[in-house]
Structures are given as C-alpha cells and as structure tokens.
C-alpha positions in Angstrom: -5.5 0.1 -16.0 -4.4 1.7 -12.8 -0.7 1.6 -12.1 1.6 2.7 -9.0 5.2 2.7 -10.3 7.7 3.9 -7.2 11.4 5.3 -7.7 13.6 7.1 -5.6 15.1 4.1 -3.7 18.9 4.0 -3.3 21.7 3.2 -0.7 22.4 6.1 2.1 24.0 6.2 4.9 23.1 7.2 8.2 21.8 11.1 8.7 21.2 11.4 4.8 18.1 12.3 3.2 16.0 10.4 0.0 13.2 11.5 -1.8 11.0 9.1 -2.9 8.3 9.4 -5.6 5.1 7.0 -6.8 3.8 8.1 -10.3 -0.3 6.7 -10.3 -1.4 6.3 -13.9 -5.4 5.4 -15.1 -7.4 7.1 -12.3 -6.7 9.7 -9.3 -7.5 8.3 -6.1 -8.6 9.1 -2.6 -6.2 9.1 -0.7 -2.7 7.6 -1.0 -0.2 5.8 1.5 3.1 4.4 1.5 4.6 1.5 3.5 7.5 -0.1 4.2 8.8 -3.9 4.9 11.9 -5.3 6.5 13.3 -8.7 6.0 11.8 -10.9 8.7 9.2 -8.2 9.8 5.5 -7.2 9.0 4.3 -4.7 7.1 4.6 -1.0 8.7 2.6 2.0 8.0 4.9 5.1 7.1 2.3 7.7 6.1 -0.8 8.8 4.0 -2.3 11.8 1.9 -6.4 12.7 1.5 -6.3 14.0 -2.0 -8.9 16.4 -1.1 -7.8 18.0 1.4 -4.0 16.9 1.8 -4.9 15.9 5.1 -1.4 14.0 6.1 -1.2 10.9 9.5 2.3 9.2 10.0 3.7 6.3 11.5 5.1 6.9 15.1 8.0 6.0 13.8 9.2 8.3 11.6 6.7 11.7 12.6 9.4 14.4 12.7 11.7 12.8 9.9 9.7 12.0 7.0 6.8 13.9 5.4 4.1 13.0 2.4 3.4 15.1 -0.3 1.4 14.9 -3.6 1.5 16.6 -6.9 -2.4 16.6 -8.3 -1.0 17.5 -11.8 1.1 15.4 -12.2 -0.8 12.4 -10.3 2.6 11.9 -8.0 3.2 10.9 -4.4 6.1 11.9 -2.7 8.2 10.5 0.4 10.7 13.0 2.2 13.1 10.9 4.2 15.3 13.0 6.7 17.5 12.2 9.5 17.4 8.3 8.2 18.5 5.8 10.5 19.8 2.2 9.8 16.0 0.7 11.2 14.8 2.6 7.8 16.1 0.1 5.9 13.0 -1.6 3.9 11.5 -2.2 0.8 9.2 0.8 0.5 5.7 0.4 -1.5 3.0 2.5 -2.4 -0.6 2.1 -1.8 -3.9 3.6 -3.1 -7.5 3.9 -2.3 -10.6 4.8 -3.8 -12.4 4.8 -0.3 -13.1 8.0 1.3 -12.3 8.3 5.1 -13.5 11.3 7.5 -10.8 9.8 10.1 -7.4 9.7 9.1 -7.0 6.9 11.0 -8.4 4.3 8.6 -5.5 5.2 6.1 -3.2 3.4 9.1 -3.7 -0.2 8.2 -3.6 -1.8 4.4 -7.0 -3.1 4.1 -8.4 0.1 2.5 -6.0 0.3 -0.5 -6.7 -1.9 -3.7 -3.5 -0.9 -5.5 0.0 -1.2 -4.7 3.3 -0.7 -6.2 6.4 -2.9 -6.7 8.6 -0.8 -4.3 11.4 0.0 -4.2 14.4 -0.7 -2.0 15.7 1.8 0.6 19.1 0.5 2.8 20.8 3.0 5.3 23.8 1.9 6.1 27.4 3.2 7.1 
C-alpha cells in the first residue's frame, strides 16, 4: 500500500532554516511535490521533483529560499527551507504522482497527485 509519511516540521523563528523530509513506501513514483496550507487560505504549491531526471519547478514564492531534493535509495523527498519568513507558516504536505509530464508545469497544481501525506506543521515565529 503506498504511503507518504512527512517529518521535519518544528517551530523557528524568523531567518532560520528547516529541513523537511517525506519517506514514500510501496511504489516509487514519477514525480513528487510538496505543498503547503495556511489557516484561512488555499492550498499553495511549494515545489516538485521528476524522478527521472530531477527536473525541479517552485512556487514564486519561495524560489531562492527553498530547494527540493530526493534520495532514489532511499525513496525520500526532501524540503530545504532557508531564509524562512513568518508568511511560511503552514501545514506542509507531500504529494505524489504516477503521471509523467514533459512540462514541468503540470506538477504546479494538485490534480496530478493521487497520494498525499498527513503533513506536518511548520510555524515561524519570533
């Protein structure tokens, strides 16, 4: 059975740095994304990872500050958080997808990805 468990989350303040990771268990996948949501707000695209060819796209909002990796032993997907601000504050989740895109761009919006975490909670505050 395919399973996204996320970790990483924590409390920071402002200018610190989190890593967060999202061990996939039962399949590998195509590509891989994360997300975040605020209290009160929609759903945001953050970033997302082509297994292939670790082709990487990024939310305007945090391009410069926050990078996507992957580990293809150990089926893991990794968040690097720099330079986080308050407006980071979220419940983070994890997505996957099985669907193969030639444009980056489709890996922007949710509909693609069939799995999801539980996420996991990220606050920056002073």
């Amino acid at each position: 059975q395919e399973q996204l468990v996320e970790s990483g989350g924590g409390l920071v303040q402002p200018g610190d740095s989190l890593r967060l990771s999202c061990a996939a268990a039962g399949r590998t996948f195509s590509a891989m994304a994360w997300f975040r949501q605020a209290p009160g707000k929609k759903r945001e695209f953050v970033g997302a990872i082509r297994w292939t060819d670790s082709s990487t796209t990024y939310g305007d909002s945090v391009v410069g500050r926050f990078t996507i990796s992957r580990d293809n032993a150990k089926n893991t997907l990794y968040l690097q958080m720099n330079s986080l601000k308050p407006e980071d504050t979220a419940v983070y989740y994890c997505a996957a997808t099985s669907i193969t895109y030639i444009s980056m761009n489709y890996y922007t919006s949710h509909v693609p990805y069939a799995y999801w975490g539980q996420g996991t909670q990220v606050t920056v505050s002073a």
